[in-house]
C-alpha positions as CSV (number, residue, x, y, z in Angstrom):
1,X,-37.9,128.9,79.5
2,X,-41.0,127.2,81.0
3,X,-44.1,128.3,82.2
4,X,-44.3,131.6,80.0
5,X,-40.7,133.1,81.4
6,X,-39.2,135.3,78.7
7,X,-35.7,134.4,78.8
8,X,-34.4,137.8,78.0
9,X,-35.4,140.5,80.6
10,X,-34.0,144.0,80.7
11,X,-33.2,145.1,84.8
12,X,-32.3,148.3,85.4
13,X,-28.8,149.0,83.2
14,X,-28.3,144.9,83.2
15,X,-29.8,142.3,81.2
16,X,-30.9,138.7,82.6
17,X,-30.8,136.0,80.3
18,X,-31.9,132.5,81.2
19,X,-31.1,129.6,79.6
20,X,-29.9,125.9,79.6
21,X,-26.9,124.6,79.7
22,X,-25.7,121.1,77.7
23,X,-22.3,120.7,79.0
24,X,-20.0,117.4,77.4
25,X,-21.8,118.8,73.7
26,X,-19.9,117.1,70.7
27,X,-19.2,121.2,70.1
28,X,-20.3,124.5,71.2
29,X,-23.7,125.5,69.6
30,X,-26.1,128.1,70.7
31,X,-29.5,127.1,70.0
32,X,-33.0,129.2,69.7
33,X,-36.3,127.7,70.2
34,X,-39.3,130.1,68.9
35,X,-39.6,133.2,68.5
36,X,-42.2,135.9,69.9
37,X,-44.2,137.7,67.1
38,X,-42.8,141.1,66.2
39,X,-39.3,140.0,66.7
40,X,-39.6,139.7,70.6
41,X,-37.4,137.5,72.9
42,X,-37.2,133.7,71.7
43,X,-38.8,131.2,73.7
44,X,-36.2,129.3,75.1
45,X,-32.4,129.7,74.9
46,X,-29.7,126.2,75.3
47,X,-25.9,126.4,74.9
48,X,-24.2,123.6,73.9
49,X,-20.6,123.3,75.2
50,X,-17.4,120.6,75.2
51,X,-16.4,121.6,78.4
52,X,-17.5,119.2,81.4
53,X,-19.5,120.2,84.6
54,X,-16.6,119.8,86.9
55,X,-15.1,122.9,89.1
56,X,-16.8,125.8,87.3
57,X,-15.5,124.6,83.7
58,X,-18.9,124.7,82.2
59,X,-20.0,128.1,83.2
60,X,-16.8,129.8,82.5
61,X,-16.5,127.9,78.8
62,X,-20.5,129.9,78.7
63,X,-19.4,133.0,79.6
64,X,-17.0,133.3,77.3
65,X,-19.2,131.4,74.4
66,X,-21.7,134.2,75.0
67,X,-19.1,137.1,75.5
68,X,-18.3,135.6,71.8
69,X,-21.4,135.9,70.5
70,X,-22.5,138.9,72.0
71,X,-19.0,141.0,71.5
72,X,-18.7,141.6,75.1
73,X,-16.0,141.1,78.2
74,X,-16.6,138.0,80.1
75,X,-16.1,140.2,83.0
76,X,-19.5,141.7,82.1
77,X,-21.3,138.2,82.2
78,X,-22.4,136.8,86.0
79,X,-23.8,133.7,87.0
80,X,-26.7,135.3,89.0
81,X,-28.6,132.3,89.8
82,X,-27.9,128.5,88.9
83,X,-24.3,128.1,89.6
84,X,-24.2,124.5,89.7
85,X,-27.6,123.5,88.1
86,X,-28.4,123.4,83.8
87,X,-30.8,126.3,84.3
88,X,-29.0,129.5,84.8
89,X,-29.5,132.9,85.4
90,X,-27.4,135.0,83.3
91,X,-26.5,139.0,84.7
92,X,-25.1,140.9,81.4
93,X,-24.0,144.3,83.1
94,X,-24.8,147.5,81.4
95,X,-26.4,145.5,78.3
96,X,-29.5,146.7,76.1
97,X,-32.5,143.4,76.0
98,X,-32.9,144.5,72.4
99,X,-29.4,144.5,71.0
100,X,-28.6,141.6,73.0
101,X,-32.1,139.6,71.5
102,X,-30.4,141.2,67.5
103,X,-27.4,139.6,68.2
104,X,-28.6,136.4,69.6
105,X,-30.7,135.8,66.4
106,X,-27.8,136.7,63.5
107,X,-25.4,134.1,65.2
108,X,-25.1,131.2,62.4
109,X,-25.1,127.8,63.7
110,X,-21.6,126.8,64.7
């Protein structure tokens, strides 16, 4: 996101994915800023969502945006890092960085 972080990061069997979240959004809306050259991880990854920032709304209205988007459980998708800040640290369990970067970039704009 900033200072040269890739913001997907295959660990082990699980994925981390960082990104920023825009909670209160007119509507949910993934958003991709840059892309690597040779169709690598984009530079910096923000999710728009309606829900507010109030008892865990947020990040559970982002797991399930992204379980959406990427086809998977919610149950697989853990806030490793950032619980209550706009920069989090996204755990996708047993997830491929390169399918997960594909599917990323064919999401139309909601």
């Amino acid at each position: 996101m900033t200072g040269g972080r890739v913001p997907v990061v295959q660990d082990g069997p699980d994925v981390l994915l960082a990104v920023r979240v825009q909670p209160r959004a007119s509507r949910n809306q993934l958003v991709i800023a840059g892309t690597r050259p040779g169709g690598g991880s984009p530079d910096c990854l923000t999710i728009r969502l309606t829900a507010p920032p109030v008892e865990g709304a947020a990040n559970a209205a982002c797991r399930a945006f992204l379980a959406d988007i990427l086809g998977i459980p919610q149950s697989r998708i853990l806030v490793d890092r950032g619980e209550t800040s706009r920069h989090k640290l996204l755990r996708l369990r047993n997830a491929d960085a390169a399918s997960v970067i594909a599917r990323l970039q064919q999401t139309p704009a909601r």
